[in-house]
Every structure is written in C-alpha cells, then in structure tokens.
N, C-alpha and C positions, 0 to 999 in steps of 0.2 A: 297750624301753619306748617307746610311745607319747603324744603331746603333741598335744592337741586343744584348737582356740578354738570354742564354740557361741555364738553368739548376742552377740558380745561388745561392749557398750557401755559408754563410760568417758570421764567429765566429770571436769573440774577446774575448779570456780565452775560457771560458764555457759558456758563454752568445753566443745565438744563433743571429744575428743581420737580417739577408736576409734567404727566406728557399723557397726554389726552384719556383723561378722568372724566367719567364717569359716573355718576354717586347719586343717592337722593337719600333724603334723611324725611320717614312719612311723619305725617300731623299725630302727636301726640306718642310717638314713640321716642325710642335713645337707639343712635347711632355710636356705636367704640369704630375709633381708627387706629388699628395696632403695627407698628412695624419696628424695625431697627432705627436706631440715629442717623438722623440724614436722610431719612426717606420719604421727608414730606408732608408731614402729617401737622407740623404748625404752621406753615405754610397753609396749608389745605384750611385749617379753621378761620387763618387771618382771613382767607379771602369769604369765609363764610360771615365772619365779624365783618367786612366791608373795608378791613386795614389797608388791603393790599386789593390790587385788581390784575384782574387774568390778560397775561400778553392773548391770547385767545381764548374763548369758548365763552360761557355765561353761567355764572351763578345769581340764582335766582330764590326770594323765598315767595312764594305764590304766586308766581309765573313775575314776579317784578324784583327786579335787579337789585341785589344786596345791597344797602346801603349800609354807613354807620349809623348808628344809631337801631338799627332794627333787631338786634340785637346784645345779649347781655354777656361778659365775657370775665369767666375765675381761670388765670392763669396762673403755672408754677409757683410765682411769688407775688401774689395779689399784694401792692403795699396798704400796708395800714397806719393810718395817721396816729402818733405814741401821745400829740396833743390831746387827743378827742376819745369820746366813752367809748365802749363797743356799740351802746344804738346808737351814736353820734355817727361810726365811722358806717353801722351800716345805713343808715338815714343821708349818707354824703353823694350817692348815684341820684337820691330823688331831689336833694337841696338844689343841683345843678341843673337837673332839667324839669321842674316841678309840674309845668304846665301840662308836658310831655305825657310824665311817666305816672302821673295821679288824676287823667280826667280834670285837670282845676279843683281837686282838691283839696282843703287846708291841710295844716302840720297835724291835724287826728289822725284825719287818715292816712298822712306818711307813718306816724307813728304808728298806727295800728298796722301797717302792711311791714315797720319793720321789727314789730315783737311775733308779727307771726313766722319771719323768716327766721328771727333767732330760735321760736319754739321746732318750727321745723328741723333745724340742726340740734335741737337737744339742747340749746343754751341758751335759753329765756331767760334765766335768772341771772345772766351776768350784764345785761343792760350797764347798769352805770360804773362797772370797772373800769381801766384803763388799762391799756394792751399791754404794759410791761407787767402784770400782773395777772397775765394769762399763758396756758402752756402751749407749746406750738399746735397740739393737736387742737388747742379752742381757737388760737387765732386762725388756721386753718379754716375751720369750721367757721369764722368770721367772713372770712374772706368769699367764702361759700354764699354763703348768707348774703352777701351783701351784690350777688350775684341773680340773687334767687328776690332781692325785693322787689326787682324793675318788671314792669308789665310788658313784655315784649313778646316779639314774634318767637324769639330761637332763647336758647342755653350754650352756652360753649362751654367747655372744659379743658384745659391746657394742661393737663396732669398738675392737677392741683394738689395732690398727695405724693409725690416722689420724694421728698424729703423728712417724709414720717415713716416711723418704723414699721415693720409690716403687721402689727397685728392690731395697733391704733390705726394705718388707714386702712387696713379689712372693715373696722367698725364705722371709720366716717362714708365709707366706699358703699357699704350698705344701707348706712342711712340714706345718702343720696339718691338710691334706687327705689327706697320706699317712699320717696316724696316725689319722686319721677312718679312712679306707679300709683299715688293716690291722686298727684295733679295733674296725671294726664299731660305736662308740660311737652313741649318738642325739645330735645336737648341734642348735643354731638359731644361726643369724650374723647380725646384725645390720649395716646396712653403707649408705653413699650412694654407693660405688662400683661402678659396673658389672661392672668388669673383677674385684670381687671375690667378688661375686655369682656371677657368670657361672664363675667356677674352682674355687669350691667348690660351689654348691647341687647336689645330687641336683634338688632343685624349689626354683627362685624366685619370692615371691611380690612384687611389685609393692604398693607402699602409699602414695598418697597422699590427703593431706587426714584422712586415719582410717579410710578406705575402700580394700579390696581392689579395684585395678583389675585382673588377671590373677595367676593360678597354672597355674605349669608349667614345664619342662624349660626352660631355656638356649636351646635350638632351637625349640620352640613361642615363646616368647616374642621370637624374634630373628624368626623366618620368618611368625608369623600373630597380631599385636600385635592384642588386644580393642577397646582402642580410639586414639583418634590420640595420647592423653597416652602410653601405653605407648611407640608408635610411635617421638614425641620424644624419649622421656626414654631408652631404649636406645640408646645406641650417643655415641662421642666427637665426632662430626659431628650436627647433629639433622636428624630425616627433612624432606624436601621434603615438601611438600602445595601442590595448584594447583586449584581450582575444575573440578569436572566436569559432569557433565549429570546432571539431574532432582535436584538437591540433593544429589550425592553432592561427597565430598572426595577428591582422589586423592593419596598419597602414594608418597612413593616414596625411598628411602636416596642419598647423594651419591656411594657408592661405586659403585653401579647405574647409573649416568649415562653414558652413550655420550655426548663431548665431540670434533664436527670443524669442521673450519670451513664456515663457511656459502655454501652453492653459488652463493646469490643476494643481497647483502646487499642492495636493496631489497624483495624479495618475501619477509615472513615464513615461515617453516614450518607450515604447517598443526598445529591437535592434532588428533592421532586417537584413538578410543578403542579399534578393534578391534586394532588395530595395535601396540598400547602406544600412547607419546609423542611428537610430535616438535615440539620450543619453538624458536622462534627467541631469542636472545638474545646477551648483549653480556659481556666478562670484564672487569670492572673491578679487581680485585685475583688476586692467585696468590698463594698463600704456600706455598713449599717446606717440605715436610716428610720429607724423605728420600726414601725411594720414591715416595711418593706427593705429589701437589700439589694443592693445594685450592686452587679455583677459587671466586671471587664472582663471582656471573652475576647481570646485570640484563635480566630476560625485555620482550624489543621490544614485545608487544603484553600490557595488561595492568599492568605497571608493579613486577609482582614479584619478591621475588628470591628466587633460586636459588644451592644450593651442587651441587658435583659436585667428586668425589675422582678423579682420574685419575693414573694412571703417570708419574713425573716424566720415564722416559727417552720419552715420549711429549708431553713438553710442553716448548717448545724451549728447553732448557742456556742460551744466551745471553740468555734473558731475566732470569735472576739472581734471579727468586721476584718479579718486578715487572712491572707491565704499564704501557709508556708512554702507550697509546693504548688505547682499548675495541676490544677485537679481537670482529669477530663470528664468532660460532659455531651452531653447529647441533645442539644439545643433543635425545638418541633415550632411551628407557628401553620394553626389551620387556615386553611386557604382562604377564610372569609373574614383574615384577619390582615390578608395581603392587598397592597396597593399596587398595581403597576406603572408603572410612568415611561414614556417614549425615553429611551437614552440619551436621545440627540438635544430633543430641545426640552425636557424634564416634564412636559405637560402630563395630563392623567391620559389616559389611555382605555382603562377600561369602562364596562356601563355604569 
C-alpha cells in the first residue's frame, strides 16, 4: 500500500502548521520524517492516520482518501491498560474491531496474530504478565506491538522511543527495522532524531517550519544537503559555514577538517577556493570524546568560529581534553568536501 501528501495545507487558528507538502511513502518501504519541534511532523502523520484532515491538498493511501481506520498508529505514550495481561492489552485493537481487522476470524487467530507480534518484538514470553511488572523498554515494545497486530494498510510511528534511554531504544529502533525489512510492511517514523532517521528510513524527509526542506536516501541527504538548514540540522556536530566569493556560503562538516599546526603563526593561511580551504585559526577549547576530539577554533582573520572533529590519538593525550593556551593551527578542507549554498536565500548551488 501506498501513502501519498498532494498539496498539503494545515492551519490551526492563524498559525500556518503544514504549507504545501509534498511526500509519498512507496508499498512496502519506511518513511522517517525528521525535523525540529514545531515543524510538523505529528501533524503530518495525524493526517496520514485520518485524525486530522488537510485545510487543502489530499492525502491518499492508494489513490483513496485516508481514512481512520486504514491505519495502525504507536505514539509517544501508547497507553497501556495496568488491568489487563500484555496479550490482553495487545489482543485490545483486534477485540474492538474483530470483524475488521481478522477477516471473521475467531480469538485463535486473534491470539495467534498477537504472540506473533510479541515474538516480533522480542517479548513472547511475557504474554500473561501485567504491565506494572514490566520495564519501560518492554512496555514500549508492548505498545509496539500492539501496533504491529492490526492488518492494515500503513504503520505510523510517533516517536515511540523518546523516553528511553539511548542505547535501549538503539535496540528496540533496530529491532523495528528488522521486522519492517522481513515484512515488507509500509510504515512512516516520525522522529527529531537523526540517528533515528538515518537507521530506519528507506527515504528521509526533512521538515521544517511545515515546509519540506529535502527528500531522499540517508546518503543523498548526508552527501548533497538542499540547502544550509539541512546541512546544519544533519549530523551531532553542526556543519561549518564561512563566507565565500560572489555571495556564495561555503560549508563544510567538522569531521572533514584537516587540523595541524600552523607553519607561520604570524602570517595567516590564505582561503583558497580552487584548492578547497585553508583558515588559519586558534583552538580555544578540546573536548574529548573517545575517539574523536572536538576542537573550538576561533578563525585569525574574520572573527569566526569553527568546530573540527579530529582523531584523539592525533591530538596530544597530555592535554587532558583542555587547552591552556590558544594553540594555533592551520585548519585545510579539500574541495570535494565543500558545499556551496547561494548566501541569499541558503539553497545549494552547486551540481
């Protein structure tokens, strides 16, 4: 089944929330929609859930009009009934609509579609506990679950894991995608995590303000960002950007940064353009991060600052992740590491 946004506009009062989207989510792939708070992005799924309907445009799954019901929806805080077992609560989507959502068939076969969704989350065997005797990452994965028993067209996901820690929902995050990928499901993630995005989407769509800034593959949007908001808003360090020639903006990632010391500290480093980069500048802080050390540069000519990620076994052990003194450096980035973007209105610019 496919999930398509035409023309999609959607006010609440005077606040403009969605403004002409774009989107489609293909038959048996996962769609991530990542952006900042406030940009739209659970809006965007309600109207794909049927909750909410577009002041303009059409959301559609199979060329026919979203309706409720045509879809199954795990949000933030899926509740869970503390009366009822874990197959109870997740057996409670098909109790309600039986005829619907089992073809007419009896409580076997409910039962049997809901120990397969527990085994699909990893938690078969907790069937007849009760939810106060589960850890949040199982009720999670309940709540999951009970998402994944309904036969339907679509999947939604409302950032179902922002309340677990990050290295329990790494694990439920990837389970999710291995059961995406063996059942072929159509799903949509909703999500302000990068790293979440990026591990599930087939295609990620970028969304801010209520506006699609980019759609595309994990790779297209890491390697050739639309425009400089993308550029920023990708990645756990945010991109450099440094004023270039004829109005353009040149950017550039902190882990791309060739970081040595400076052969002349009175004579700055030329920029070049054909060349890629070369900034002279000064390291005011270091913060050790295991492998890697992240570097605050304050660039000599100009007044701005720069991050750069470098190899810790490259940045000297005895300094302790602290810098006594502004050590200068001679900070390179080869040209095929640069992004350019129009200055005016931040789009990309080059091929």
């Amino acid at each position: 089944m496919s999930l398509s946004f035409r023309g999609i506009e959607k006010r609440f009062g005077a606040e403009r929330v969605l403004s002409g989207v774009d989107l489609d989510v293909e038959d048996g792939r996962m769609l991530t929609v990542v952006g900042p708070s406030g940009g739209g992005k659970t809006t965007l799924l309600r109207l794909a859930a049927g909750l909410e309907r577009p002041d303009a445009g059409r959301v559609t799954i199979d060329g026919r009009p979203a309706r409720l019901g045509d879809s199954s929806v795990a949000f933030q805080d899926t509740p869970l009934y503390p009366h009822l077992t874990v197959a109870e609560n997740v057996l409670f989507p098909l109790r309600l609509a039986r005829s619907r959502t089992t073809g007419g068939q009896g409580r076997a076969a409910q039962r049997k579609r809901a120990e397969d969704a527990l085994e699909m989350m990893r938690i078969g065997g907790l069937g007849s506990r009760r939810i106060h005797q589960l850890s949040g990452g199982q009720r999670q994965r309940v709540g999951i679950a009970r998402a994944l028993v309904r036969d339907v067209a679509l999947y939604l996901f409302d950032e179902p894991l922002a309340h677990l820690d990050p290295a329990l929902a790494r694990l439920i995050r990837d389970d999710l995608r291995s059961v995406q990928r063996d059942t072929g499901l159509t799903m949509m993630y909703v999500t302000h995590h990068l790293d979440e995005a990026f591990a599930l989407g087939d295609t990620v769509a970028v969304l801010n303000g209520g506006k699609l800034e980019q759609v595309g593959t994990p790779w297209d949007l890491w390697n050739r960002p639309a425009g400089r908001f993308v550029g920023e808003f990708l990645g756990g360090v945010p991109m450099n950007f440094v004023d270039g020639r004829q109005g353009e903006t040149l950017g550039f990632r902190p882990e791309h940064c060739v970081v040595e010391p400076a052969d002349s500290p009175d004579a700055p480093a030329p920029w070049s353009g054909r060349d890629g980069l070369r900034i002279a500048a000064r390291v005011v802080t270091a913060t050790f991060l295991g492998e890697e050390t992240l570097l605050h540069l304050d660039v000599t000519e100009g007044g701005q600052r720069l991050r750069a990620m470098v190899p810790s076994s490259e940045w000297s052990s005895s300094r302790g992740g602290a810098v006594d003194s502004p050590a200068r450096v001679e900070v390179s980035v080869p040209p095929q590491r640069i992004h350019r973007f129009d200055g005016a209105t931040g789009r990309r610019i080059d091929g």
